[in-house]
MDAnalysis code that builds the backbone (N, CA, C; Angstrom):
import MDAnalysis as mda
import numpy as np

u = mda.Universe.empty(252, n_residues=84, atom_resindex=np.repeat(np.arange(84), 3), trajectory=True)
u.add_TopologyAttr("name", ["N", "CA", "C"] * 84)
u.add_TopologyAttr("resid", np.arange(1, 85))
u.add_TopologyAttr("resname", ["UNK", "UNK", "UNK", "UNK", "UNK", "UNK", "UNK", "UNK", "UNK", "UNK", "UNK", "UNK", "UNK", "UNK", "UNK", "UNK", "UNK", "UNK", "UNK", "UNK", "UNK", "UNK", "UNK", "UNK", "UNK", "UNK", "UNK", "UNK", "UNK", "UNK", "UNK", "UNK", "UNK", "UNK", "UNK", "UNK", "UNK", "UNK", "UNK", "UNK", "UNK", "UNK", "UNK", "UNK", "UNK", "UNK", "UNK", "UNK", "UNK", "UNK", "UNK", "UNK", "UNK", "UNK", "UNK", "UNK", "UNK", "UNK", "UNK", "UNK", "UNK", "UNK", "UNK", "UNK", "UNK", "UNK", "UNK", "UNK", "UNK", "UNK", "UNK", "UNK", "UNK", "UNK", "UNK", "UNK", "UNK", "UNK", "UNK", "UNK", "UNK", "UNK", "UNK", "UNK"])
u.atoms.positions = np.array([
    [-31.709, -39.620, 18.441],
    [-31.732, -38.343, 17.756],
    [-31.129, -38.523, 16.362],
    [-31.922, -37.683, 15.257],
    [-31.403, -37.900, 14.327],
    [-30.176, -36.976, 14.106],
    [-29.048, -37.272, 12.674],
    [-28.271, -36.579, 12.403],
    [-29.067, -35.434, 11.731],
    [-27.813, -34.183, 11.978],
    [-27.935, -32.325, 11.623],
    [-28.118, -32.918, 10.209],
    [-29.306, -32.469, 9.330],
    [-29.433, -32.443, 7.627],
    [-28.297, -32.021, 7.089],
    [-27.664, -30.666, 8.227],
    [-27.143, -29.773, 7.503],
    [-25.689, -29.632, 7.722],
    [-25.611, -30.802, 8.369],
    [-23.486, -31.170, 8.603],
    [-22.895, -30.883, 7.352],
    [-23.103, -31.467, 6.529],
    [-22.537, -31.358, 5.227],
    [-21.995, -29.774, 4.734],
    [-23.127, -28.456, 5.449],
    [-23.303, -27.723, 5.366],
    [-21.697, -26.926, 6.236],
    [-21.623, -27.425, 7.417],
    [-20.989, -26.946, 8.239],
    [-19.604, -26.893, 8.530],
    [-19.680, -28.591, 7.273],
    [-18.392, -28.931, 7.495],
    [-17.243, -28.395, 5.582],
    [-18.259, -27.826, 4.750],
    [-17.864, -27.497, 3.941],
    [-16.951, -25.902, 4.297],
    [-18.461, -25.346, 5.181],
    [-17.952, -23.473, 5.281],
    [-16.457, -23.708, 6.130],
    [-16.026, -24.944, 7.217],
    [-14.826, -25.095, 7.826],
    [-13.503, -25.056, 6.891],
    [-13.759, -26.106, 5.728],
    [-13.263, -26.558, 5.003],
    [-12.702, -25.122, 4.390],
    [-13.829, -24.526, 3.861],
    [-13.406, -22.936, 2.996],
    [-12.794, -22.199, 3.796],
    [-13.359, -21.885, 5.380],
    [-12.674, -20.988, 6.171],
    [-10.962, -21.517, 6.555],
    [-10.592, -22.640, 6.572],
    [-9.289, -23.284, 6.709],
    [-8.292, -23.163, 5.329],
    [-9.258, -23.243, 3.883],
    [-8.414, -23.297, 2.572],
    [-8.437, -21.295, 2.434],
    [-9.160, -20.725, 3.141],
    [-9.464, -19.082, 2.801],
    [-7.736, -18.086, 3.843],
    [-7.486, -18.876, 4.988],
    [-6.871, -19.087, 6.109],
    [-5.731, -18.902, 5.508],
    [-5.369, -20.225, 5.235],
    [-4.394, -20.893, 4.557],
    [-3.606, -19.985, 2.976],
    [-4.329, -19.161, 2.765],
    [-4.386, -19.177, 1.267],
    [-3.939, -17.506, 1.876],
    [-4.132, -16.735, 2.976],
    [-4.061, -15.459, 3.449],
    [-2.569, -15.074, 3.994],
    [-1.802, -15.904, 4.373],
    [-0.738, -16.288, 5.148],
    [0.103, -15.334, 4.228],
    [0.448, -16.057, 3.195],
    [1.472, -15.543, 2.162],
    [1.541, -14.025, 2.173],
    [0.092, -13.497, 1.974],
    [-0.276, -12.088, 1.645],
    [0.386, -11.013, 2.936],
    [0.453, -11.583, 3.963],
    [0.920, -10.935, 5.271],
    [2.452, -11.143, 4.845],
    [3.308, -11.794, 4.689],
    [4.468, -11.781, 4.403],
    [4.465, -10.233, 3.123],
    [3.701, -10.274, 2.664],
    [4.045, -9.455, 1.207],
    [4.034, -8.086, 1.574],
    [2.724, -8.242, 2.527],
    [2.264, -6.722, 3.120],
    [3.230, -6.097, 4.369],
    [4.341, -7.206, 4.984],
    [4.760, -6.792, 5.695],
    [6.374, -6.123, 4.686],
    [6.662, -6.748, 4.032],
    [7.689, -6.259, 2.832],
    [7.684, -5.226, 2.291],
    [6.380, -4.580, 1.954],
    [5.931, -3.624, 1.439],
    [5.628, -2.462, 2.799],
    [5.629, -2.552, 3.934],
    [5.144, -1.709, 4.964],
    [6.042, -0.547, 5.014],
    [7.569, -0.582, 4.877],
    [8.578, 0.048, 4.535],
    [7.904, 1.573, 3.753],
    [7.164, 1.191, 2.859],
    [6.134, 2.169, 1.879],
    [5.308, 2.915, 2.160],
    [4.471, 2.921, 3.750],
    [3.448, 3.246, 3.748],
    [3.191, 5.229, 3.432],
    [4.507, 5.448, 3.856],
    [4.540, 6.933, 3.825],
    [3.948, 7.826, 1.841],
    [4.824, 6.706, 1.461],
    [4.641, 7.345, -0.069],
    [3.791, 6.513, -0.627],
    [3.334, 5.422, -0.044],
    [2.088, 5.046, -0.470],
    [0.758, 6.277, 0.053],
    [1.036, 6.744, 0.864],
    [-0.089, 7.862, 1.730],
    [0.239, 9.188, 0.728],
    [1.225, 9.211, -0.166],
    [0.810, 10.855, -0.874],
    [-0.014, 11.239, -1.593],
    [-0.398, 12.495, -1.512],
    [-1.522, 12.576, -2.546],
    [-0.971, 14.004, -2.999],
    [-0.628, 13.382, -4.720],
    [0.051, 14.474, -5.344],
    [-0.994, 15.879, -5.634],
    [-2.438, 15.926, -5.359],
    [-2.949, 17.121, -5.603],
    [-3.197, 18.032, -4.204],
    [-2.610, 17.217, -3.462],
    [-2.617, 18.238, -2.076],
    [-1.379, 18.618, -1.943],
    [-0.246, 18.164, -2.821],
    [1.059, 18.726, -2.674],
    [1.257, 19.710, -3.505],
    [0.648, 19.559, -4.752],
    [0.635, 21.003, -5.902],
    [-0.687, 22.346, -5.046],
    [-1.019, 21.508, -4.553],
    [-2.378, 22.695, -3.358],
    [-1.296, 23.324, -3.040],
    [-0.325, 22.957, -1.614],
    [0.277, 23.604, -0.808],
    [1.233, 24.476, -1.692],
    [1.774, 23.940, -2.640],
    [2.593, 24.809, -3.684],
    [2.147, 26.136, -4.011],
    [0.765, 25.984, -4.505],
    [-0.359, 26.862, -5.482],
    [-0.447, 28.073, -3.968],
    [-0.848, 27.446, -2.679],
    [-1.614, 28.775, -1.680],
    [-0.336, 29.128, -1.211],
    [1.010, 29.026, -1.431],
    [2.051, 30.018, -0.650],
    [1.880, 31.244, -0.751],
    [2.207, 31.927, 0.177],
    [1.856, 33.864, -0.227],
    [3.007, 34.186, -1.888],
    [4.232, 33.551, -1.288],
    [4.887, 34.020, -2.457],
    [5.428, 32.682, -3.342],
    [4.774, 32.650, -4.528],
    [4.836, 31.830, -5.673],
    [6.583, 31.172, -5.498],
    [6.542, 29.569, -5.964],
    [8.004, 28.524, -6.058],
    [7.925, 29.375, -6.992],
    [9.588, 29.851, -7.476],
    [10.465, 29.655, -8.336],
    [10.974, 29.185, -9.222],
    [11.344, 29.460, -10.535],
    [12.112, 28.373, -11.077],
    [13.069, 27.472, -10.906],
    [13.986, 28.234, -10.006],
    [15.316, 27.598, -9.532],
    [14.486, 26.408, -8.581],
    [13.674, 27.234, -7.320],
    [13.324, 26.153, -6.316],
    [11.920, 25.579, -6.849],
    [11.677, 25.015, -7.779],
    [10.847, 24.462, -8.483],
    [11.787, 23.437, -9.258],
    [12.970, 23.835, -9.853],
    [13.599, 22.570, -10.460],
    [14.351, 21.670, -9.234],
    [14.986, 22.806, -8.149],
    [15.672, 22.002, -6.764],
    [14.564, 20.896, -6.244],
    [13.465, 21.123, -5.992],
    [12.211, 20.182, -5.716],
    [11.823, 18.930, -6.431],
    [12.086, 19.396, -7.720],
    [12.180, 18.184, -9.111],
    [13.072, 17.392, -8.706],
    [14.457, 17.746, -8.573],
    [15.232, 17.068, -8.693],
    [16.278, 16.676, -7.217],
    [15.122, 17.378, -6.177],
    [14.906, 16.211, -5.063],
    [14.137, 14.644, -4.794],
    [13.189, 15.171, -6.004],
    [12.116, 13.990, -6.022],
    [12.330, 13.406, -6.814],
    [13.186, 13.294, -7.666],
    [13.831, 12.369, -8.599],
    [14.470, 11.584, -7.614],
    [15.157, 12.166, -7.071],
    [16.672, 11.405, -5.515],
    [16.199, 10.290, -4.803],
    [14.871, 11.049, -4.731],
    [14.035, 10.198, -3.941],
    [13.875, 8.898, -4.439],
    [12.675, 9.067, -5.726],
    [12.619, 8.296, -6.467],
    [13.362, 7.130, -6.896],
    [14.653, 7.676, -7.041],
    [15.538, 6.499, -7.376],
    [16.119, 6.045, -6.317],
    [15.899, 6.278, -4.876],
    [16.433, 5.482, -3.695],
    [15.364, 4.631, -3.695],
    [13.893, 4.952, -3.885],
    [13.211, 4.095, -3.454],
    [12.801, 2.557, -4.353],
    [13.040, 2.953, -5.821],
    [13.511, 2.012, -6.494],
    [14.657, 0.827, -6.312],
    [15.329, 1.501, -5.752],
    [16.476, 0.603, -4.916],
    [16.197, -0.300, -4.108],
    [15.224, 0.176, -3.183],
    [14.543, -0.440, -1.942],
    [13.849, -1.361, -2.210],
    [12.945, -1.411, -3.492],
    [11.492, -2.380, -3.977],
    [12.428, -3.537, -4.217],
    [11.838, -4.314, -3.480],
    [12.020, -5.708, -3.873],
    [12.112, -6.519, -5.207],
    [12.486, -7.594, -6.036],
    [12.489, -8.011, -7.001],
    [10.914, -9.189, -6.957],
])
């Protein structure tokens, strides 16, 4: 029997699927570092000014700046948290 034409073929896509493999590893370390995030990675700031906008009775100034400057608090804890 002769040899597959197409070994060459088979043994390259291994080659890529092992250097593709190999090369993915790191990225799971990064993504698991970052998982900590997923919550405020999931916001979506125009569904939060929505819920603001349909209250029966309109935020405040006072509790409109208290909100600001909860999310500042925030903000700068989570800066804390991010990795270098």
């Amino acid at each position: 029997m002769l040899p597959d034409p197409d070994t060459w073929l088979w043994e390259a896509y291994e080659r890529l699927k092992t250097a593709l493999t190999t090369a993915i590893e790191p990225l799971e370390a990064y993504r698991q570092t970052f998982r900590q995030f997923e919550y405020e990675h999931g916001l979506d700031p125009n569904k939060y000014m929505r819920v603001l906008d349909e209250r029966e009775e309109p935020i405040d100034a006072e509790e409109l700046r208290a909100d600001i400057y909860e999310k500042k608090q925030e903000e700068a804890k989570l800066k804390e948290k991010i990795p270098e």
